[in-house]
C-alpha positions as CSV (number, residue, x, y, z in Angstrom):
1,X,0.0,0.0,0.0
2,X,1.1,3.7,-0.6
3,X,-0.2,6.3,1.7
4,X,-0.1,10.1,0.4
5,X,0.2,12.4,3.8
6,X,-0.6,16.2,3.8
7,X,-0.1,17.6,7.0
8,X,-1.8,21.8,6.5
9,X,-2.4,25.0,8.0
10,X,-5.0,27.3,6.5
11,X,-4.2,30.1,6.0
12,X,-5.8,32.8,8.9
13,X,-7.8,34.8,6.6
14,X,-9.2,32.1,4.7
15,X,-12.9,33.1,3.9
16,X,-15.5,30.7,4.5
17,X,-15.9,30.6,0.3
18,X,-12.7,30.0,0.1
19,X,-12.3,27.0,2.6
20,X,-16.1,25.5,1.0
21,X,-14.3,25.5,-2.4
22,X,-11.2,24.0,-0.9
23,X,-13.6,21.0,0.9
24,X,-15.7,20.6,-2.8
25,X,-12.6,20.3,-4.9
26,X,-11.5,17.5,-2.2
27,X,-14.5,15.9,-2.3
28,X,-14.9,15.8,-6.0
29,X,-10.9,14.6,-6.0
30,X,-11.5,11.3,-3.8
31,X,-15.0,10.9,-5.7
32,X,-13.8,11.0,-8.8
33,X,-10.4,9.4,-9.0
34,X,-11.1,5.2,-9.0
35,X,-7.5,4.3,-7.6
36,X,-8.4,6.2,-4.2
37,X,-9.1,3.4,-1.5
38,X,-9.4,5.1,1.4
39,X,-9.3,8.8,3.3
40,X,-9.1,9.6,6.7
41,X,-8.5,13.4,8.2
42,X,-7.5,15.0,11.4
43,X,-7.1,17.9,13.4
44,X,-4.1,18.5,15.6
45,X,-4.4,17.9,19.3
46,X,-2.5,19.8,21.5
47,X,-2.7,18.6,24.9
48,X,0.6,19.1,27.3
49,X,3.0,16.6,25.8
50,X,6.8,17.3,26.3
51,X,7.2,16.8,21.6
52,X,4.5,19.7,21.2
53,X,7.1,22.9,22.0
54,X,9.9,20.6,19.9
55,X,7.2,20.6,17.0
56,X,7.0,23.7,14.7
57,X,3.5,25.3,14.6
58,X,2.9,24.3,10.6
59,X,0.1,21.9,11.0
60,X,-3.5,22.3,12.0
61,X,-4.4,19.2,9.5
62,X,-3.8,16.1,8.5
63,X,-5.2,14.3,5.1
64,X,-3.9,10.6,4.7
65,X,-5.3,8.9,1.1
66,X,-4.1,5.3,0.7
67,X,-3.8,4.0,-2.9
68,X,-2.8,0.3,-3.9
69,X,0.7,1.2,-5.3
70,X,2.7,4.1,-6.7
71,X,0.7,3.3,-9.8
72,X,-2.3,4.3,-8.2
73,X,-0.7,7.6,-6.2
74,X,0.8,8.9,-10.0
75,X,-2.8,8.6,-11.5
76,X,-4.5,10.6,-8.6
77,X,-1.6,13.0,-8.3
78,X,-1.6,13.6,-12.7
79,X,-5.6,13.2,-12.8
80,X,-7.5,16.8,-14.1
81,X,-8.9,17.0,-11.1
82,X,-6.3,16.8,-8.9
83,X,-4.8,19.5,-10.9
84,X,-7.9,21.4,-9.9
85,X,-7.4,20.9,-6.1
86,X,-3.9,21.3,-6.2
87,X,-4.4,25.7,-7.4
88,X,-7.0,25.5,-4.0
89,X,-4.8,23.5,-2.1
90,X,-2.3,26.2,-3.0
91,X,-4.5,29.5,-2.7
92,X,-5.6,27.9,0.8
93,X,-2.9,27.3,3.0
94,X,-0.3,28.9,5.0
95,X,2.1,25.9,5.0
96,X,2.1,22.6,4.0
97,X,3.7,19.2,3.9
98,X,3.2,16.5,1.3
99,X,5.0,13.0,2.4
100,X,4.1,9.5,0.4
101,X,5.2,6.5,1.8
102,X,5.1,3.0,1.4
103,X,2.8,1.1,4.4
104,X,3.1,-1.8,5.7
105,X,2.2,-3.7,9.3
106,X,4.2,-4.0,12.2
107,X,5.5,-7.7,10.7
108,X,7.0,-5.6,7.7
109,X,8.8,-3.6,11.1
110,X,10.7,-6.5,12.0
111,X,11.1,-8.3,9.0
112,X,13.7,-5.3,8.4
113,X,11.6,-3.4,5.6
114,X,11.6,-0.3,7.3
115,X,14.0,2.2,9.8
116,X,16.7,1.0,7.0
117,X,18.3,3.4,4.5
118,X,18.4,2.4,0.9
């Protein structure tokens, strides 16, 4: 599986227009792109622990999108419509940070696949 993390900050004067048109082009992204499988969001919890004043304040957001395989993250990320959300996605925030990775369970941990270098 390949996961596509975006980890966001709107920007402060974002008008409620502006943040609807943001949310329809997102919408219309997962809806109409087939190799999507799933889409889970998140807002940032700040609750006393010691890693939140080593963190830099860049994220309010999260948006994770799982795809089968890099196959199916290069045909959401060159789709029309992703093109589309991608001049909102830009208009909208204040900061931003786009990470894909390949996912795996915790067997795939100790089998040695990940926390190597290739």
């Amino acid at each position: 599986m390949v996961t596509h993390v975006v980890l966001m900050k709107p920007r402060p004067d974002l008008s409620p227009e502006e943040r609807r048109g943001l949310i329809d082009a997102f919408e219309r992204a997962i809806a109409e792109i087939s190799t999507v499988r799933g889409v889970r969001i998140g807002r940032r919890l700040v609750h006393g622990a010691g890693y939140e004043q080593q963190s830099p304040d860049t994220a309010d957001f999260f948006i994770v999108i799982d795809f089968d395989d890099l196959e199916g993250l290069h045909t959401y990320l060159h789709h029309p419509v992703h093109e589309a959300l991608g001049v909102r996605f830009g208009q909208s925030l204040a900061s931003a940070m786009v990470y894909d990775f390949e996912v795996g369970g915790v067997e795939e941990l100790r089998a040695g696949r990940f926390l190597q270098s290739e």
